[in-house]
PLY file of the C-alpha trace (Angstrom):
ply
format ascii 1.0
element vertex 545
property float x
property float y
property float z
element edge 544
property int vertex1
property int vertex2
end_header
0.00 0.00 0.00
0.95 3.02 -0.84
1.72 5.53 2.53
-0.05 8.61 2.12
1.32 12.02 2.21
0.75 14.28 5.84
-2.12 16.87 4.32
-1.15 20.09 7.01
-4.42 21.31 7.43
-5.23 24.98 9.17
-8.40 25.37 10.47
-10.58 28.11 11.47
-12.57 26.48 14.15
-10.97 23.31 15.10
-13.25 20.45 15.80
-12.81 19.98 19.93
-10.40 16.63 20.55
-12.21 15.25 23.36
-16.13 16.16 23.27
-18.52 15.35 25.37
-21.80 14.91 23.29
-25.72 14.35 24.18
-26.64 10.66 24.90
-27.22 9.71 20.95
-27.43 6.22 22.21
-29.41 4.93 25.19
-27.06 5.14 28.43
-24.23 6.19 26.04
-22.17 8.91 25.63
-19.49 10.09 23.12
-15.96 11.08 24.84
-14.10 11.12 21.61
-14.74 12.71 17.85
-12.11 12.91 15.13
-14.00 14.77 12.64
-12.36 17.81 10.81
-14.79 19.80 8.24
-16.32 17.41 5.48
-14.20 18.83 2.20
-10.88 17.32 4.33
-12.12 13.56 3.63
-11.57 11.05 0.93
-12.99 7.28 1.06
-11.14 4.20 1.64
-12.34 1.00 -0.10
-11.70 -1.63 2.38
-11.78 -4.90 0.80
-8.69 -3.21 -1.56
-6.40 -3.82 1.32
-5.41 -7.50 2.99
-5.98 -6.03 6.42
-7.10 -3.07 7.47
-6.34 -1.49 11.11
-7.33 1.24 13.15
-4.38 1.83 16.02
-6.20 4.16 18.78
-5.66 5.36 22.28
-8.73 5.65 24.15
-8.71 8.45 27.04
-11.40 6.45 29.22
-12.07 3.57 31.01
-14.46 1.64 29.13
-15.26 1.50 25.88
-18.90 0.51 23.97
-19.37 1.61 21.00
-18.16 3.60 18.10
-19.01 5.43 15.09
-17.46 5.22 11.54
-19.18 7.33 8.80
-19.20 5.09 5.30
-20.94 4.83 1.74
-21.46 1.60 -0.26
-22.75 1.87 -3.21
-23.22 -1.87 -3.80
-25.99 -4.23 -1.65
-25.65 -4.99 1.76
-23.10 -7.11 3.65
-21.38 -7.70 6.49
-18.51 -6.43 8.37
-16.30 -7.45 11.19
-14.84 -5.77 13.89
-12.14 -7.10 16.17
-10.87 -5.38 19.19
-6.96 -6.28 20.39
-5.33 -5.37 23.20
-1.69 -6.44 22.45
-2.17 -9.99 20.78
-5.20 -10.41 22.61
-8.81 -10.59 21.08
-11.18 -8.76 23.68
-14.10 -8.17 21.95
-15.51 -9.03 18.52
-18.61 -7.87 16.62
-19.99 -8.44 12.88
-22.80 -5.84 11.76
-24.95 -5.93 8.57
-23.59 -2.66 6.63
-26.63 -1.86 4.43
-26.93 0.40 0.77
-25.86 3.84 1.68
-25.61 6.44 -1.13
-22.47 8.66 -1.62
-22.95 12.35 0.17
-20.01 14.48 1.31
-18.20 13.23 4.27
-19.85 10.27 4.47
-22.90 8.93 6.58
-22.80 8.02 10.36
-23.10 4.35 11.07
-23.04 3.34 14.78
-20.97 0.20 16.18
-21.97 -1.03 19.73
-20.34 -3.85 21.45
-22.20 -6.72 22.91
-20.81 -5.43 26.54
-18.58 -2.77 27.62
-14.68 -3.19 27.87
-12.37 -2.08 30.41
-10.05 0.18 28.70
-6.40 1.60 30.20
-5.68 5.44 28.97
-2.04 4.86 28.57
-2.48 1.79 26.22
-2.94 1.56 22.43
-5.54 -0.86 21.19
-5.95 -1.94 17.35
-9.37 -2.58 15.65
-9.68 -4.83 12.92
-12.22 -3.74 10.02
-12.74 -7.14 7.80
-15.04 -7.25 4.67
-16.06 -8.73 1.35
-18.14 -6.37 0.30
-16.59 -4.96 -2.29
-18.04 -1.32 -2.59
-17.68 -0.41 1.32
-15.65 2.57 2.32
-14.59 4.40 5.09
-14.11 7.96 5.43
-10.85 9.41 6.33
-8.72 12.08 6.74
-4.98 12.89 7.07
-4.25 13.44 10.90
-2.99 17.08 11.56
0.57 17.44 12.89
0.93 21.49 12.88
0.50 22.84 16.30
-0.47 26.99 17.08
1.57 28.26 18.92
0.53 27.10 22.84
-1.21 24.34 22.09
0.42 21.09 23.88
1.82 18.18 21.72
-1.10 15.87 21.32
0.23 12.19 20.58
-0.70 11.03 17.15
-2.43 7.69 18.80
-4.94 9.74 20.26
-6.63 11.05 16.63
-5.85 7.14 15.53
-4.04 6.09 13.21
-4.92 3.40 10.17
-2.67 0.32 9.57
-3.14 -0.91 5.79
-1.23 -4.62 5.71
1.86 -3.78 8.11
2.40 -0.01 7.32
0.84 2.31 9.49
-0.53 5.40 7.15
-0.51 9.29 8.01
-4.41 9.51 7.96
-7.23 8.42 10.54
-10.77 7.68 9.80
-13.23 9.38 10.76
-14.65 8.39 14.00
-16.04 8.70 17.41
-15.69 6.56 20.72
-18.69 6.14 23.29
-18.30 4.64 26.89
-21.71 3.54 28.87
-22.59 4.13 32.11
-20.58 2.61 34.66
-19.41 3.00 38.65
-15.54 3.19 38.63
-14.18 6.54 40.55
-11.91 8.32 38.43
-7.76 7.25 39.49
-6.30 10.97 39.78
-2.11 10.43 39.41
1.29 12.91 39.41
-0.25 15.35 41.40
1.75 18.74 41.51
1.80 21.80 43.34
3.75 25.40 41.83
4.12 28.50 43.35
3.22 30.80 41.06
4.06 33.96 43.02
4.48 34.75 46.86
0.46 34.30 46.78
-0.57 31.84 44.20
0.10 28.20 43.70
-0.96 26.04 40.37
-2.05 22.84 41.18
-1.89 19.93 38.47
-3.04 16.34 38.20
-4.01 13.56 35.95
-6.49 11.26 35.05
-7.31 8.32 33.37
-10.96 9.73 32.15
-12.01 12.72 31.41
-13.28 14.75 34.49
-14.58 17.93 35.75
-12.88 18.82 39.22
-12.48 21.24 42.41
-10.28 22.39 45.49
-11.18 22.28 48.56
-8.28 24.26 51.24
-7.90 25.61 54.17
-4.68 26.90 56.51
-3.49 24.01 58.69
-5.72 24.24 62.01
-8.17 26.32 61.00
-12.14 25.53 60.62
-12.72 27.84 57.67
-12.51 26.21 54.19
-12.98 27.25 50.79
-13.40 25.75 47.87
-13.65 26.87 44.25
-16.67 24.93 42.35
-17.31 22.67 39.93
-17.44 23.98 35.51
-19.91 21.19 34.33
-17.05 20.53 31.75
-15.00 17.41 31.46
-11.65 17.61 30.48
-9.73 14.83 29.31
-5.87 15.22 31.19
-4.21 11.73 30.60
-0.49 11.04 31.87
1.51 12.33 28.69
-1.60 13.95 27.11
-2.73 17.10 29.18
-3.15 18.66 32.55
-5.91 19.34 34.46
-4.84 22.36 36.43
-6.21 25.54 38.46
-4.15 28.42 40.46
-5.78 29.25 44.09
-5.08 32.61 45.63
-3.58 31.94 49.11
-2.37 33.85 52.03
1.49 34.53 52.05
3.51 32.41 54.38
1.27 30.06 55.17
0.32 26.41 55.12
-2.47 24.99 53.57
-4.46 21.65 53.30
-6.07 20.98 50.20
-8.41 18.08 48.86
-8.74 17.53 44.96
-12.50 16.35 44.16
-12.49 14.90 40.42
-15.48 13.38 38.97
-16.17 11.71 35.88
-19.96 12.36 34.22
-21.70 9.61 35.71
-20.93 11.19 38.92
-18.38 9.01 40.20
-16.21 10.95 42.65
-12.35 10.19 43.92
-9.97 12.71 45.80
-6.55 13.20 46.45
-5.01 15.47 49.61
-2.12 17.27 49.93
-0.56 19.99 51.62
1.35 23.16 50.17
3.24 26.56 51.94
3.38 29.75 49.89
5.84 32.11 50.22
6.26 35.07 53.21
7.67 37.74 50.70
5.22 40.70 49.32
2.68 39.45 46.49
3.59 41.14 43.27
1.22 43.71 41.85
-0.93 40.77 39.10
-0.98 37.40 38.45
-3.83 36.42 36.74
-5.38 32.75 37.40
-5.19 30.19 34.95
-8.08 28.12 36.30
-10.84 27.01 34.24
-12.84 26.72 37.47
-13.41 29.87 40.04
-12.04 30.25 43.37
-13.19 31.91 46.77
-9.90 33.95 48.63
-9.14 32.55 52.48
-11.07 34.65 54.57
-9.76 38.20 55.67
-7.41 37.79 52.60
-7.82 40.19 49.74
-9.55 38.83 46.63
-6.63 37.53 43.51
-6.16 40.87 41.60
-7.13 40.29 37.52
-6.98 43.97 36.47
-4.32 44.68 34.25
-1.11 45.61 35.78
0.62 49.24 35.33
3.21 48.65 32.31
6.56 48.96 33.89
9.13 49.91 31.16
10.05 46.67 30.38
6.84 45.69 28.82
6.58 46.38 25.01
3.50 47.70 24.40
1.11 50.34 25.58
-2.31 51.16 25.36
-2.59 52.70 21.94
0.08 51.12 20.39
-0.37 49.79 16.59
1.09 45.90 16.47
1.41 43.35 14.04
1.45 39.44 14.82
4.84 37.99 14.20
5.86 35.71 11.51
7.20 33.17 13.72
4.41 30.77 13.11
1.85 31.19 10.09
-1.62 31.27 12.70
-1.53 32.73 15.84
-4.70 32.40 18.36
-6.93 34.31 19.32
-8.69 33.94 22.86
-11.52 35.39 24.74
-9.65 35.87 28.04
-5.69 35.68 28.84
-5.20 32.22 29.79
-4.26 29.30 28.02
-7.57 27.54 29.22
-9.78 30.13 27.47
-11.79 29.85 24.08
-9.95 30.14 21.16
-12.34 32.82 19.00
-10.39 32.52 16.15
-6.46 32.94 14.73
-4.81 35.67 12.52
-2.15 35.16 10.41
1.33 36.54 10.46
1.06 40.18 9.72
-2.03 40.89 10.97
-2.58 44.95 12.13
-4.11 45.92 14.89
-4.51 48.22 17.99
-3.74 47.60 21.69
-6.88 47.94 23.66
-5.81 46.17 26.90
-3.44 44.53 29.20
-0.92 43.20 30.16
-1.90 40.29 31.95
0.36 37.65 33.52
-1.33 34.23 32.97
0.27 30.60 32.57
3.54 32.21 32.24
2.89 34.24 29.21
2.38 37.88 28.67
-1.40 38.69 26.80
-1.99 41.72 25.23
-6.03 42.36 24.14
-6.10 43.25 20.22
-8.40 44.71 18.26
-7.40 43.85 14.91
-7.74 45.82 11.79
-9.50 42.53 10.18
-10.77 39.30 11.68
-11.34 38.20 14.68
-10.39 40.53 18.34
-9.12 39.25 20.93
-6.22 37.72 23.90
-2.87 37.51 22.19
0.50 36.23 23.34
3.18 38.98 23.57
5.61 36.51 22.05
3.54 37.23 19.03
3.04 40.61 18.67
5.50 43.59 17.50
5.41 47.39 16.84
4.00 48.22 13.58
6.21 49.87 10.92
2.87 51.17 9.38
-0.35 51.96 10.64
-2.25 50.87 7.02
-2.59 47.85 5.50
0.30 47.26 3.09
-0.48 48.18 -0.89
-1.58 44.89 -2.70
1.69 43.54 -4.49
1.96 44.29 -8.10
1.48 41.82 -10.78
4.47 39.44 -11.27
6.61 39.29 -14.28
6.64 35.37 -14.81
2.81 34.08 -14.73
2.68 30.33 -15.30
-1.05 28.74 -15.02
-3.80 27.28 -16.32
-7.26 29.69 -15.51
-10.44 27.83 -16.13
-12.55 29.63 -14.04
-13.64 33.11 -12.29
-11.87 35.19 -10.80
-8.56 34.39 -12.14
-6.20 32.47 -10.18
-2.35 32.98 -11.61
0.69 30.22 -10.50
3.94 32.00 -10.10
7.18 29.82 -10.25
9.17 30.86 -7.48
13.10 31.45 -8.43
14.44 28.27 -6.22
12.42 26.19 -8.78
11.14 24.04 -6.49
8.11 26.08 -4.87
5.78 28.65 -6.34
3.24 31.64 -5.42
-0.45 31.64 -6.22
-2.64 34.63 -6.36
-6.32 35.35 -7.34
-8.29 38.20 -7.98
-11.69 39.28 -7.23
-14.24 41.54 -8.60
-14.86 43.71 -5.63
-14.47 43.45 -1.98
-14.05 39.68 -0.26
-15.51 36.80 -2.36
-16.21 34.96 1.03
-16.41 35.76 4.45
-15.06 32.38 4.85
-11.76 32.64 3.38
-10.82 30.04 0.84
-9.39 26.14 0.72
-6.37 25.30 -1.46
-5.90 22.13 -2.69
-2.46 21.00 -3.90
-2.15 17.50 -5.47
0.97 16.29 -7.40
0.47 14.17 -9.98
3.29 12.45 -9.96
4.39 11.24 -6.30
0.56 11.28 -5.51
1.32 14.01 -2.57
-1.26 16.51 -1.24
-1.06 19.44 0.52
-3.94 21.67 1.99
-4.76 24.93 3.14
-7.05 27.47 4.18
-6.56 30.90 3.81
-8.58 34.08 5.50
-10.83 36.48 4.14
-9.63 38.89 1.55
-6.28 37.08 1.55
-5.79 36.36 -2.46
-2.27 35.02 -2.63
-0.22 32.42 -1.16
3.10 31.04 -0.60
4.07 27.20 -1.23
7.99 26.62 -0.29
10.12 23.35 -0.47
7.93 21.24 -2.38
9.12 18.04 -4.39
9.40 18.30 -7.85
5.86 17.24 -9.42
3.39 18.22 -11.82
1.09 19.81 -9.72
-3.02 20.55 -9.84
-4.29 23.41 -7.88
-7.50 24.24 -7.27
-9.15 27.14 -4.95
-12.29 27.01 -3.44
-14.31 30.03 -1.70
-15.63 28.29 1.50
-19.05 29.14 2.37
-22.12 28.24 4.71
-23.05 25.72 2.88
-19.21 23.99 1.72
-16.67 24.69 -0.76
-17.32 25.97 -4.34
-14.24 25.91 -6.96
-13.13 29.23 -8.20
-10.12 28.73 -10.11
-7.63 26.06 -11.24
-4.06 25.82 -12.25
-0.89 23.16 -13.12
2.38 23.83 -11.80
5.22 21.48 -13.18
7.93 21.87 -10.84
10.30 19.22 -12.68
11.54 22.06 -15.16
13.25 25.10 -14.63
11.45 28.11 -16.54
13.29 29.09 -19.74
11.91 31.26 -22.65
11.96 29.51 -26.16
12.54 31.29 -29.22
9.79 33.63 -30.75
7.41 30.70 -32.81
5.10 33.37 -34.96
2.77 33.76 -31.90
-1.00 34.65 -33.75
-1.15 38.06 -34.57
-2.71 41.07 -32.09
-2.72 44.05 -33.10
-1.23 46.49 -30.06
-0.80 43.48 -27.55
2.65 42.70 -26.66
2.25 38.87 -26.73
5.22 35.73 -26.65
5.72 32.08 -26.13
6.85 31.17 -22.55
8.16 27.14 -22.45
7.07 25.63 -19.31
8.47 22.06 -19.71
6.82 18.59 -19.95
5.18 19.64 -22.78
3.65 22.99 -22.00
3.76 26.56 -23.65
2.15 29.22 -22.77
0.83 32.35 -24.83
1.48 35.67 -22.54
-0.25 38.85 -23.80
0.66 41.73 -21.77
2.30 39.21 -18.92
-1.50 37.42 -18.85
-1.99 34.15 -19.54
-3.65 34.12 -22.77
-3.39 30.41 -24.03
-1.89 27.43 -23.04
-0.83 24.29 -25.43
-0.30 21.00 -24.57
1.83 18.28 -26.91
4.01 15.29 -26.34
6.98 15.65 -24.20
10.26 15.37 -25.66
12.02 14.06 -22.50
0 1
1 2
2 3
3 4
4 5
5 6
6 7
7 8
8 9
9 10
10 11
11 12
12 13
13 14
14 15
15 16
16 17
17 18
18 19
19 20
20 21
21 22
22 23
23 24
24 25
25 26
26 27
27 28
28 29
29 30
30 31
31 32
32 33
33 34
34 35
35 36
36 37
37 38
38 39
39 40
40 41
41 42
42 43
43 44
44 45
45 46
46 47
47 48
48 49
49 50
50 51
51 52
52 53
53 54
54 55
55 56
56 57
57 58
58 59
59 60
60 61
61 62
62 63
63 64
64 65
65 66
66 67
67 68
68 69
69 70
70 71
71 72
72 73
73 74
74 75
75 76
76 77
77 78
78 79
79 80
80 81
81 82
82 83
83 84
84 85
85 86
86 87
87 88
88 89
89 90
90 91
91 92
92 93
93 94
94 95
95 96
96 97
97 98
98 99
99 100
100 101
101 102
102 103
103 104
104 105
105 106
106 107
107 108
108 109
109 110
110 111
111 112
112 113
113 114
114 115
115 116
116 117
117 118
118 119
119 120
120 121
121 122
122 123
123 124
124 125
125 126
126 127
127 128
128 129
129 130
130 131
131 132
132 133
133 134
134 135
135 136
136 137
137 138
138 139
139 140
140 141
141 142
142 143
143 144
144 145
145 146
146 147
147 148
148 149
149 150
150 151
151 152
152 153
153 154
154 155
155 156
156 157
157 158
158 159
159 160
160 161
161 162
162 163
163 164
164 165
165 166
166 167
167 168
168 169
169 170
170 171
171 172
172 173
173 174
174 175
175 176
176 177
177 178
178 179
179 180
180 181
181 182
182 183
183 184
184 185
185 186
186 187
187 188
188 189
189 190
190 191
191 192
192 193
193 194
194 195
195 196
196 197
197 198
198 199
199 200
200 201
201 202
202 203
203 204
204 205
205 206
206 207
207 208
208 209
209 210
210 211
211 212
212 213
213 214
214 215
215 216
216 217
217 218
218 219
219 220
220 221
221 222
222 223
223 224
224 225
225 226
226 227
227 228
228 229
229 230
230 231
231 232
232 233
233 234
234 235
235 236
236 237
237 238
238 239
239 240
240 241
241 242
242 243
243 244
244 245
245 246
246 247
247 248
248 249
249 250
250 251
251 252
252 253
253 254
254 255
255 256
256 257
257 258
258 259
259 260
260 261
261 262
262 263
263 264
264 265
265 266
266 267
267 268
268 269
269 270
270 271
271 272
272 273
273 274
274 275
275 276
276 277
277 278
278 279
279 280
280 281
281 282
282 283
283 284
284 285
285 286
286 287
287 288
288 289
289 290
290 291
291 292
292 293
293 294
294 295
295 296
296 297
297 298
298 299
299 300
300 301
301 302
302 303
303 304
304 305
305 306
306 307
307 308
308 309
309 310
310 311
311 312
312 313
313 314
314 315
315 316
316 317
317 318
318 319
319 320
320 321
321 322
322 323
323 324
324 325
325 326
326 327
327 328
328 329
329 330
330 331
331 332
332 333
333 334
334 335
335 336
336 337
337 338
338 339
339 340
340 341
341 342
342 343
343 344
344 345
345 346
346 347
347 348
348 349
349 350
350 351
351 352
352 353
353 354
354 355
355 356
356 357
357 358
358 359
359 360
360 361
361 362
362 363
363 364
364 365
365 366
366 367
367 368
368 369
369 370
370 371
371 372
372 373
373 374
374 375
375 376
376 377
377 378
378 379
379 380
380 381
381 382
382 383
383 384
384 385
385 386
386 387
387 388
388 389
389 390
390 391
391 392
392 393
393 394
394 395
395 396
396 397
397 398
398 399
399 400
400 401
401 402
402 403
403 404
404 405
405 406
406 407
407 408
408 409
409 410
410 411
411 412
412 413
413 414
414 415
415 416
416 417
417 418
418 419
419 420
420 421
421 422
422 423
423 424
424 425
425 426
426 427
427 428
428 429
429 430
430 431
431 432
432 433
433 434
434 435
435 436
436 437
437 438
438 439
439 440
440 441
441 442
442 443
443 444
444 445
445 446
446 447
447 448
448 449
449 450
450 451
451 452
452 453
453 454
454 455
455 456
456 457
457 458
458 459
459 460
460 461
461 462
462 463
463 464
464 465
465 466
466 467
467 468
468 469
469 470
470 471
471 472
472 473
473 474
474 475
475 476
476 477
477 478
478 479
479 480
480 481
481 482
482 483
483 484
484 485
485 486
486 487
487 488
488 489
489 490
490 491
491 492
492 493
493 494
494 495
495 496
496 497
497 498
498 499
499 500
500 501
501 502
502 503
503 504
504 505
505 506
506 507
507 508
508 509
509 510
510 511
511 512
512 513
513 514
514 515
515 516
516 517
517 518
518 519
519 520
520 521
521 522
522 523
523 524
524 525
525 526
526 527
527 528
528 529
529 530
530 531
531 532
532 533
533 534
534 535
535 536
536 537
537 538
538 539
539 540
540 541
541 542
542 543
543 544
């Protein structure tokens, strides 16, 4: 089998890992959905394969059922599943898999297991799809290895990952794991206690499900407790996945009891104690809390402070100041508060204008300035991220390039540049008026040759884009406005990479009267007809090499 290329996929809302979902199923409930926006997926015929695999690390305890979303255009049959731990069969079940028509991204079709199985968070289990029927396929789609900027490595077990014969793939299906109702406490593990500042202390913890969770504390030999309270969340923290963490604000130089309550969403409670001293010097002037949950003060002991602190002269920005996001990474976050643990409203992408409205902020050891951007979404920002603006406008739009290589089929028109290293190239597109979607637009890069792909999504009113150390192929692009209801195709364009650019001697080009026109040869049997450095025709014949 042939090992598919990683597809790096950026994404303006990104589907949440570890969802909790309403019970679809009776006594069910989903704890796990890989399932990135519908245009990402292709179909995997799974009687073309000798065995087919999916390797997976649940982050639960028990496991029922699961969801795979399929077509089969063909009559119905059946299909086996086979659940190993290690070499170990531990549960087996064959369905009937009935006529389901082709539609984008598939259609749901729910898996339950005769009983539920014990299931260990740190382990990675393999189920075994087996079929005859000879039109049945899965959906998948390639697993996404780019990480923003804060976002914790997530291991690629967790998102699955399909085995075809003996070679694992870069790709998952697309699925979703359900556990049932059961009695087991939650096992919290590697609990850790930081002090933050003279007056605040960060408490972390695992566990092997996902939970929601509270603090109870109190100074040593005293009656008075408080406790910060429950979200009505569940968040999945598994050794070597995640944390779940919160920061109380204590009294300085004292010591303090505290009780972790953790329970899972059947209500199944466990706790852990422990016992942490903060520090006797003075508290500095902020730190905000990185808690997802709220916490109550000792009392007699002021309230934690979360207005933004008075910007010593170290700090780089002020209130006022016009900023641009870095180019260190490509998409930077957005968030509705400054913490780690809060929403992501959206990303902007390297360059991005904007004013500063608020801050700074001291949360989970990063400096957050508030942004309201020239374009896009406002918001939290790392200061890591940001930098004075050399100008307060947006930049002029660039000028049109001397070397246009492409092949326009459709409106508006989408030009291929060939960049000068030869082995990457620019694309641009135009656009009557305005933004042609609010959406922003999906590029789709497949080459022809080593069967690669490469995706992307670009923002709103963003009509040109970079693609850098590429192998040499004959590439198709196509660009597609994303809308409310999917993608539609815009433009389309071939890019053979396998040939430098040269131009060929003049060949008696058709006549035009006051149009400077010439033959540009691309390679691999291409020339193209420029009229006033536009594509105006493109011919194909026979390669010569």
């Amino acid at each position: 089998m042939l090992k598919k290329a990683l597809i790096v996929l950026f994404v303006f809302a990104a589907v949440p890992l570890f969802a909790k979902a309403n019970l679809a199923h009776a006594a069910e409930s989903m704890f796990f959905e890989f399932a990135p926006d519908y245009y990402h997926y292709r179909a995997l015929n799974i009687a073309s394969a000798s065995t087919t695999y999916l390797l997976f690390q649940p982050q639960n305890d028990f496991l029922k059922s699961f969801d795979f979303w399929i077509d089969n255009a063909g009559s119905s049959g059946s299909v086996s599943f086979t659940l190993f731990d290690g070499p170990d069969v531990i549960a087996q079940k064959t369905v009937t898999a009935p006529h389901v028509p082709e539609i984008a991204g598939g259609s749901k079709f729910h898996v339950g297991l005769t009983s539920q199985v014990p299931t260990v968070n740190t382990k990675i289990y393999s189920l075994k799809i087996s079929t005859s029927m000879p039109d049945l396929r899965l959906y998948y789609a390639n697993t996404i290895d780019l990480l923003y900027q804060d976002e914790p490595y997530i291991p690629r077990y967790i998102n699955g990952v399909v085995k075809l014969d003996s070679e694992e793939q870069d790709f998952s299906f697309k699925d979703a794991l359900y556990e049932e109702t059961e009695s087991l406490p939650p096992v919290i593990s590697n609990v850790t206690t930081t002090l933050t500042s003279p007056t605040t202390v960060k408490i972390s913890f695992n566990a092997n499900e996902p939970v929601d969770y509270r603090v109870e504390y109190k100074i040593v030999g005293s009656n008075a407790t408080s406790s910060t309270n429950f979200t009505n969340s569940y968040k999945t923290c598994g050794e070597g996945i995640g944390w779940c963490a919160l920061t109380l604000a204590l009294a300085a130089g004292a010591t303090y009891d505290y009780t972790i309550i953790a329970r899972d969403e059947w209500g199944n409670n466990s706790m852990s104690t422990g016992e942490v001293t903060t520090s006797s010097d003075s508290p500095p002037v902020n730190n905000a809390s990185s808690s997802p949950a709220s916490s109550e003060p000792v009392p007699g002991t002021p309230p934690p402070v979360t207005t933004p602190m008075p910007p010593p002269t170290t700090y780089k920005f002020s209130i006022g100041d016009r900023v641009e996001t870095t180019d260190i990474i490509s998409l930077i976050n957005v968030r509705e508060a400054p913490s780690l643990a809060a929403t992501v409203l959206g990303q902007q992408q390297s360059h991005a204008l904007g004013t500063i409205t608020g801050g700074p902020i001291n949360s989970d050891i990063h400096i957050w300035w508030q942004v309201n951007y020239d374009t896009g979404q406002d918001g939290w920002t790392v200061e890591d991220y940001l930098r004075l603006a050399a100008i307060s406008a947006p930049a002029p739009p660039p000028t049109n390039p001397v070397q246009t290589v492409g092949v326009t089929t459709l409106t508006p028109q989408a030009s291929i540049i060939l960049s000068p290293d030869g082995n990457g190239f620019s694309i641009s597109w135009k656009v009557e008026s305005g933004c042609e979607t609010e959406n922003g637009y999906f590029i789709d890069i497949f080459g022809n040759i080593h069967k690669n792909e490469y995706q992307y999504i670009v923002a709103a009113c963003v009509h040109e884009f970079s693609v850098d150390n590429l192998p040499d192929d004959e590439y198709s692009i196509s660009i597609y406005a994303l809308k409310g209801s999917g993608k539609e195709k815009i433009a389309e364009g071939a890019m053979n990479t396998t040939k430098k650019v040269q131009v060929m001697p003049q060949v008696n080009p058709p006549a035009s009267a006051g149009v400077d026109m010439k033959w540009l040869y691309i390679g691999g049997g291409v020339v193209v007809l420029l009229a006033a450095g536009i594509v105006a025709k493109i011919l194909f014949f026979p390669a010569a090499d």
